[in-house]
C-alpha positions, 0 to 999 in steps of 0.5 A: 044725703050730707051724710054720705058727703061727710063719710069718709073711707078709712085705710089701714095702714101698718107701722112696724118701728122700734118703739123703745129707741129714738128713731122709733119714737121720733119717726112715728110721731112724724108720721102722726104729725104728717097725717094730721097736717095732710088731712088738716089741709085736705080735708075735703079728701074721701080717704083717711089712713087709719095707722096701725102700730106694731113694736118690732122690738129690735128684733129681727123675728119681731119686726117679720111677727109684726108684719105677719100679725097686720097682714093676717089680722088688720089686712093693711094696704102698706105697711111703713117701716121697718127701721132697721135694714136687717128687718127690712130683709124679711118684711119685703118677702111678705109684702111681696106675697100680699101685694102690699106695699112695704116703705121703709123711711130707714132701711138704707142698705144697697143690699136691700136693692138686689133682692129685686122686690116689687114692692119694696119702697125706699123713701130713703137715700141708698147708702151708696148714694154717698159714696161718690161725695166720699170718694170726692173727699178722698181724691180731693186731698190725695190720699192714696190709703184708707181704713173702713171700720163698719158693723158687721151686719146687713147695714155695715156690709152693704155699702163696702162693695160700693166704697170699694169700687169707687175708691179703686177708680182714683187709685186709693187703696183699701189697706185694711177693714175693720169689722166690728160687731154690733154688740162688741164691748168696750174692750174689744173695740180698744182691741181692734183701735190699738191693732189701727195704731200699728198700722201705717194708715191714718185715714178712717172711713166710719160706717156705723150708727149709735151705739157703738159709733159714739163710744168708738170715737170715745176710746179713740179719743182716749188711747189718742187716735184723735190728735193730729195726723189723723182722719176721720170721716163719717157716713151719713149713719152718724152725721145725721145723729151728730146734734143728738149726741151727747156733749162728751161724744162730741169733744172726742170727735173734734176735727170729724169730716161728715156727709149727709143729704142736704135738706134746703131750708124752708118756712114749712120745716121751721114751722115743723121743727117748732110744733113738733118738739113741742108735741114731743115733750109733751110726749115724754116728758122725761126724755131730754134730747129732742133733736130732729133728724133726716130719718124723722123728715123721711119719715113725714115725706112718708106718710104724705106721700102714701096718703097721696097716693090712696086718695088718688086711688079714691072710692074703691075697693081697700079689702084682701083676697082670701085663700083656702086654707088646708088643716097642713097650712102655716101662718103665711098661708092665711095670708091674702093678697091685697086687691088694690096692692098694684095700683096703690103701688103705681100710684105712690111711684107716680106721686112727686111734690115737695116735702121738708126734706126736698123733693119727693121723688121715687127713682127706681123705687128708692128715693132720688138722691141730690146734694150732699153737705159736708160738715167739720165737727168743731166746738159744741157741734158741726159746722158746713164746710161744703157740698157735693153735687152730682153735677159740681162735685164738691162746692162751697156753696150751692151755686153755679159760681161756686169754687170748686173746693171745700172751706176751712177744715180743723182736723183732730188735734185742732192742727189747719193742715191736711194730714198727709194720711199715713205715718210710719208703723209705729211697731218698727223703728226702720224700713228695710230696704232691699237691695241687690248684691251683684258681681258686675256693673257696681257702680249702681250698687256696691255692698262692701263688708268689713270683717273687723267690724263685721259691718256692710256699707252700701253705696253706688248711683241707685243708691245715692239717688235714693238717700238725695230723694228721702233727704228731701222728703218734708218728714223724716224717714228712718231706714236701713238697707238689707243685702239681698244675699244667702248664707253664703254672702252671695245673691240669693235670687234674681231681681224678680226674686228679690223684688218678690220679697217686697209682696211678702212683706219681708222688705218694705222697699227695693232701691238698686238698678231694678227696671220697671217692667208691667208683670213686675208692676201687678204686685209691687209699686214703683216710683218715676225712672230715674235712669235712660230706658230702653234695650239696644244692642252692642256689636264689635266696630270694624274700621272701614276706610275706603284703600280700594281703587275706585275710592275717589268715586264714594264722596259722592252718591250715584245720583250726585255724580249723574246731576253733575255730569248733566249740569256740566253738559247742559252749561257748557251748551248754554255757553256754546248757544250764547258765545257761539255768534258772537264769540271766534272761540267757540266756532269752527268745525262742527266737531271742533265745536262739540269738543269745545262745549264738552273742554269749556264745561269740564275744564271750570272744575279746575278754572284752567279754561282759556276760552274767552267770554264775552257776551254777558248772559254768558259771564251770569251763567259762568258766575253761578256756575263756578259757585256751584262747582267751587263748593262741589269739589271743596266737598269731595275734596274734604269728604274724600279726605274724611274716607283716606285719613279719618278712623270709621267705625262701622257696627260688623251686624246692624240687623237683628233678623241676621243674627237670628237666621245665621244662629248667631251667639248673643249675649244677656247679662245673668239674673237679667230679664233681657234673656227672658225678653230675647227668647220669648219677645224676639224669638232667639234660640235659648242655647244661643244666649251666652251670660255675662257678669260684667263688663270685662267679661263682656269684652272677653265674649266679643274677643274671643269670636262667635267660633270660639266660644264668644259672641256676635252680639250683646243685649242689654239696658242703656244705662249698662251700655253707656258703662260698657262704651264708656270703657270700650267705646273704640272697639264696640258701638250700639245699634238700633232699633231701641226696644222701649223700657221704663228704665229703673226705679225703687220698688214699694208695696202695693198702694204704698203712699210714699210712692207718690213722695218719693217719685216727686222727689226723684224728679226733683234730683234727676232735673237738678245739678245732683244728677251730673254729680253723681254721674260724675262720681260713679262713671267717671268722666265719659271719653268722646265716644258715639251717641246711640244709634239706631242706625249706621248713615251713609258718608257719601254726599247726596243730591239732597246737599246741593239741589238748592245751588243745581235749581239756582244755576240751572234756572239761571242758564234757563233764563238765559238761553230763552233770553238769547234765542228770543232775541235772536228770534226777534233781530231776525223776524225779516227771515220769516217775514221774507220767506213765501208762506208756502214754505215748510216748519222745516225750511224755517228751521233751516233758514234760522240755522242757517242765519244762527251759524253766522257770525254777528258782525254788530259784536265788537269783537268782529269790528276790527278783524271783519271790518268791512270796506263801506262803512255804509254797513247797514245790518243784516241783509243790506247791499254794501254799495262801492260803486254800481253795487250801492242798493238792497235787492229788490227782491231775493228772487232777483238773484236767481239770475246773476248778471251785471244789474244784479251784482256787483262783486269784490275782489279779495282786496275789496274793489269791484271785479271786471269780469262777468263771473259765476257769482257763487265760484269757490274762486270768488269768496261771496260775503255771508249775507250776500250768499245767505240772501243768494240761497234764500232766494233759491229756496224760494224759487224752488217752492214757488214753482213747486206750487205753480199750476 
């Protein structure tokens, strides 16, 4: 029985390394080390792995011989290894046709990941798992241009589609790759540097291992590609390795940037680095360089974790299922398959703890990436200048309060500043600037030849702006510029033609009047505009000042005209309304009255009214109002004169559908992509379009008239249009609408990192004092010409200009008519007190009519020519008592009868009459009140008996 309890179950398990180089001596002694620590701590586990060790020999064929040889003979449950990406591509076929597993602690190719393997276990970092931290480094300093140099092999080439992707979203261009073989010689390698020197670029991205890494760097550093201006920087392949390299390697690698996974520090890998250096020199002896890499603790992790993974399987099954075998059958015929293959599979998936090199974790079978640390190779060695995490990007330090940034970097040459990445060709001495040579519009560019000396001269606004930009830069750029003309002297192509040749490379740039445009911009590059941009269009003028009879009628619009009329109608009657009692001007006839609203009301256009105003409601309202009408006329006298005296300009076309429908000629300047634009944006007929040189020739177009050779109209850019109004501004204006362009600018190569330098400085020149002097040097002083419309406004004046003064005077004559009638209303309450309640809204209405069209004899301007004889006057409705007539009526229906105790009457001179007269005779002038309350009473008396049973 205790020996049962003591037995333990053995498991085969393959390794197939590299045994004569050091990642396969360092990575089995790690494994060796992992399983003795693993089962020292676990010794009460049921399983032992049992490794068994094959040589791959650097061999491809090898590494697949190996594997056949532990599938066939030994039936491992896993096989670790091989080292190499490339063996690795053969070893997974037969892991997946014996269901076992195949975990490679160095196999780091992407590639490898395409194959889709089930089971193929990457215990390693991707290589594409370092390129966002690379792409951070890029983006980080600004460089638009680098150069990768990788081995041309399954490890070189499998993380170039992922560089390239990455580096193409920050807008870096990959100007050259250099593929190098893993066996090259020294020579070629010197070959393939001497061909970077030439090269403008001097940013390098390395992507190789030991051997050829570390003697690439040693001829760079020898024909002086590691002094300053350069930038190198190392994937992992190399970085992990820097503390193995020889001392020689690492003085030519001064200023070397770095990446490589960050492992955190513990007790557990100080512990191991100590005991396992010493095991190893127990080892070999004779071998000096004892450095422990990333590979050795990927390769502990390793082993632990699939000893993990058999133990949780426990007592079971660990044999191979074997086929028939026919006389016909290969050697990877007789290979079984493994019955605990899948579980052992699923279980290794499954298994996370924490290992030397971090977390183990198996993330979409390859192991989860986290940190990467970037290093700086100063001195004897590297030292950290940062990190880079997904979550942080880079850091100096792995903490949430970190700054975003990295630490001191010594580039090569021991130089503290950031090289800027790129430099001059050192195989040409100049740039060769293209530039256009046009017959027309030369004061953007002018190429003047001297035939004595047989030397061309360039000058103009493009230019001037292009040598201020370069001037500026903070290093200096030789160049010369190059007419883009044939053998004859004249243009030898149109602007997309000449902007071609910088794609061919036959110049490395193109400074001239060239517009920015998006179908241009697919193969070239171009700096920030510096001119306008858009397209308009230029028509003839006409002088349209108004000599018809019905001139007087244009300063103002229609709508003005009826609110004016209104208004004066509406203040007229509110005066009326609050002079009318009060006031003997405004009384009379009824149509003496109308006449006098309408007389008062126009008359104050020209402050000729002779009417009296006494009430002060009124004298507000007329206030206002002459305010309003004060500034009416004094803005239709001046917009009156405008349209007599003043010179108007109006565009003879303002639509462009019009010319489009009639068929109209327009005109394009040659060699221009406005023709190009008119027939395919616009849809103008190609026969229609007329070509012009220059501005005397655009001029000559107009003048001759659309029926006789000429042109209705003219299509061009604003920074054209502004030259040829400036010349012709009294006979020609710009309408609209304003077709978007990004105007001109200079024209680079593709990726070209002088592009982002000069864009700033054309900033610079076009926001600064230098622009208005070269404006002022090639256009000349700009006469008073009309700024760029799109469209033609209206001369007349509008409501829009005098709503504010009509709400202010209409809201005052409201105020103050409400005003008036409620006093009104209120003085004279005994009239609706008085009247029976039967009585109609219209006998109401009547009666107050009645009461309004009287005079208001308390008004001091009735006192003196009304004046009664009794100045015992008591108001409205009261008896004026001289003798027998002293008393108010009882009642008003008193007065239906009139007899002697009733009435009392006055003769014209005022004293009592004798006579029993008709009290309502024409013979006998009543007083108004006594009349009113005489009818008052009638009215009364009618309803009451209307009403009686």
């Amino acid at each position: 029985m205790a020996m049962s309890q003591n037995t333990t179950i053995p498991v085969k398990v393959g390794v197939v390394l590299d045994m004569d180089t050091w990642l396969g001596k360092m990575g089995l002694s790690c494994i060796t080390v992992a399983l003795s620590d693993f089962y020292a701590s676990h010794g009460h586990y049921k399983t032992r792995l049992v490794l068994e060790i094959r040589d791959s020999k650097r061999d491809v064929v090898g590494a697949a011989a190996a594997a056949l040889d532990l599938l066939q003979n030994e039936e491992v449950q896993a096989i670790i290894g091989p080292a190499s990406s490339m063996q690795a591509n053969f070893v997974i076929g037969l892991g997946d046709k014996a269901h076992v597993p195949i975990i490679s602690f160095s196999a780091t190719s992407p590639s490898l990941s395409s194959l889709r393997s089930r089971y193929f276990v990457r215990a390693t970092l991707n290589d594409s798992a370092q390129v966002p931290a690379i792409r951070a480094i890029v983006q980080a300093f600004g460089w638009r241009q680098v150069v990768l140099i990788y081995f041309d092999n399954e490890y070189g080439n499998g993380v170039i589609p992922y560089l390239t992707d990455a580096l193409q979203e920050i807008h870096t261009r990959i100007s050259y790759r250099s593929v190098i073989h893993p066996l090259a010689t020294d020579d070629q390698i010197l070959e393939e540097l001497y061909k970077l020197m030439t090269m403008p670029t001097r940013v390098f991205i390395v992507h190789m291992f030991t051997p050829i890494g570390p003697r690439l760097f040693a001829r760079a550093n020898e024909i002086g590609m590691m002094e300053e201006g350069y930038v190198w920087i190392l994937t992992d392949g190399l970085t992990d390795i820097l503390s193995t390299l020889d001392p020689s390697v690492i003085d030519s690698m001064q200023g070397v940037l770095g990446v490589k996974p960050h492992v955190p520090r513990s007790k557990e890998l100080e512990s191991f680095k100590i005991r396992w250096k010493r095991e190893i020199q127990q080892e070999y002896p004779t071998n000096e360089s004892f450095e422990l890499n990333i590979f050795g603790l990927w390769a502990y992790d390793a082993a632990s974790g699939l000893a993990m993974a058999v133990e949780k399987l426990g007592a079971t099954n660990f044999s191979f299922q074997k086929y028939h075998i026919s006389r016909n059958s290969t050697d990877l015929d007789t290979v079984g398959v493994s019955l605990i293959g899948p579980k052992l599979l699923q279980s290794l998936l499954n298994t996370r703890f924490r290992g030397l090199s971090g977390d183990f974790q198996i993330f979409n079978r390859q192991l989860h990436s986290s940190a990467f640390q970037v290093v700086n190779v100063i001195g004897k060695g590297e030292r950290g200048v940062g990190f880079w995490t997904p979550e942080n990007g880079t850091v100096r330090k792995l903490d949430s309060t970190s700054k975003p940034n990295l630490g001191t970097i010594v580039w090569p040459g021991e130089s503290p500043s950031v090289p800027k990445g790129w430099v001059l060709p050192t195989n040409e001495k100049k740039l060769r600037i293209g530039v256009p040579v046009v017959q027309g519009y030369s004061e953007f560019v002018k190429v003047t030849r001297d035939p004595s000396s047989n030397t061309t001269e360039v000058t103009g606004f493009s230019i001037a702006v292009f040598d201020a930009a370069m001037a500026a830069l903070p290093y200096v750029v030789p160049y010369e510029y190059i007419p883009f003309e044939g053998p004859d002297g004249n243009e030898a192509g149109d602007y997309n033609d000449l902007i071609y040749q910088v794609y061919l490379q036959k110049y490395d740039a193109v400074v001239g009047d060239t517009t920015i445009l998006a179908n241009r911009s697919l193969y070239v590059d171009f700096t920030l505009p510096y001119t306008d941009s858009g397209l308009s269009m230029v028509v003839p003028t006409i002088d349209k000042r108004k000599k018809n009879a019905w001139v007087f009628l244009k300063p103002l619009t229609w709508d003005l005209w009826v609110t004016s009329f209104c208004f004066f109608v509406f203040t007229g009657f509110v005066i009326w309304v609050l002079e009318h009692r009060v006031n003997k001007d405004f009384r009379g006839p009824c149509s003496h009255q109308v006449g006098t609203i309408f007389w008062f009301s126009f008359s104050t256009l020209v402050f000729t009214q002779k009417e009296r105003i006494v009430s002060n409601l009124a004298r507000i309202v007329m206030i206002i109002w002459f305010f309003v009408v004060l500034i009416l006329t004094q803005s239709y006298t001046a917009s009156l004169a405008s349209m007599l005296t003043v010179q108007q300009l109006n565009p003879t076309i303002t639509d462009i559908n019009e010319l489009i429908k009639k068929g109209e000629p327009v005109g394009c300047q040659n060699d221009s992509f406005v023709c190009e634009f008119l027939i395919e944006s616009m849809k103008f007929d190609e026969s229609k379009l007329v070509k012009y040189e220059s501005p005397e020739e655009l001029d000559e177009l107009f003048s001759n008239k659309s029926s006789k050779g000429g042109i209705a109209a003219a299509f061009d850019e604003i920074p054209y249009m502004k030259i040829f109004l400036a010349k012709y501004c009294s006979k020609y204006t710009a309408v609209g609408p304003t077709y978007k362009f990004d105007g001109f600018g200079f024209v680079f190569p593709k990726g070209s990192p002088l592009v982002t330098d000069v864009s700033r400085e054309v900033l610079n020149v076009t926001e600064g004092a230098k622009m208005l002097q070269f404006e002022k040097a090639w256009f000349g002083q700009t006469p008073s010409c009309p700024e760029l419309t799109s469209s033609v406004s209206s001369n007349s004046i509008g409501l829009n200009s005098f709503w504010g003064l009509f709400l202010i005077a209409g809201v005052a004559s409201f105020v103050a008519l409400i005003t008036c009638i409620t006093m009104f209303l209120y003085e004279n309450r005994d009239i609706l007190i008085n009247l029976n309640p039967p009585s109609s809204i219209w006998g109401k209405i009547k009666a107050i009519a009645t009461r309004f069209e009287d005079k208001d004899l308390r008004s001091h301007t009735f006192r003196n020519s009304d004046q009664l004889p009794d100045k015992q006057h008591q108001g409205h409705g009261c008896s004026y008592s001289l003798a027998s007539y002293t008393n108010c009526p009882p009642s008003p229906s008193s007065l239906l009868i009139p007899t002697h105790s009733n009435f009392t009457f006055f003769g014209e001179q005022g004293t009592p009459s004798s006579g029993h007269v008709d009290p309502v005779s024409s013979n006998r002038p009543m007083h108004p009140h006594i009349l009113f309350e005489y009818e008052l009473a009638n009215i009364n008396h009618e309803q009451t008996r209307f009403h009686a049973p």
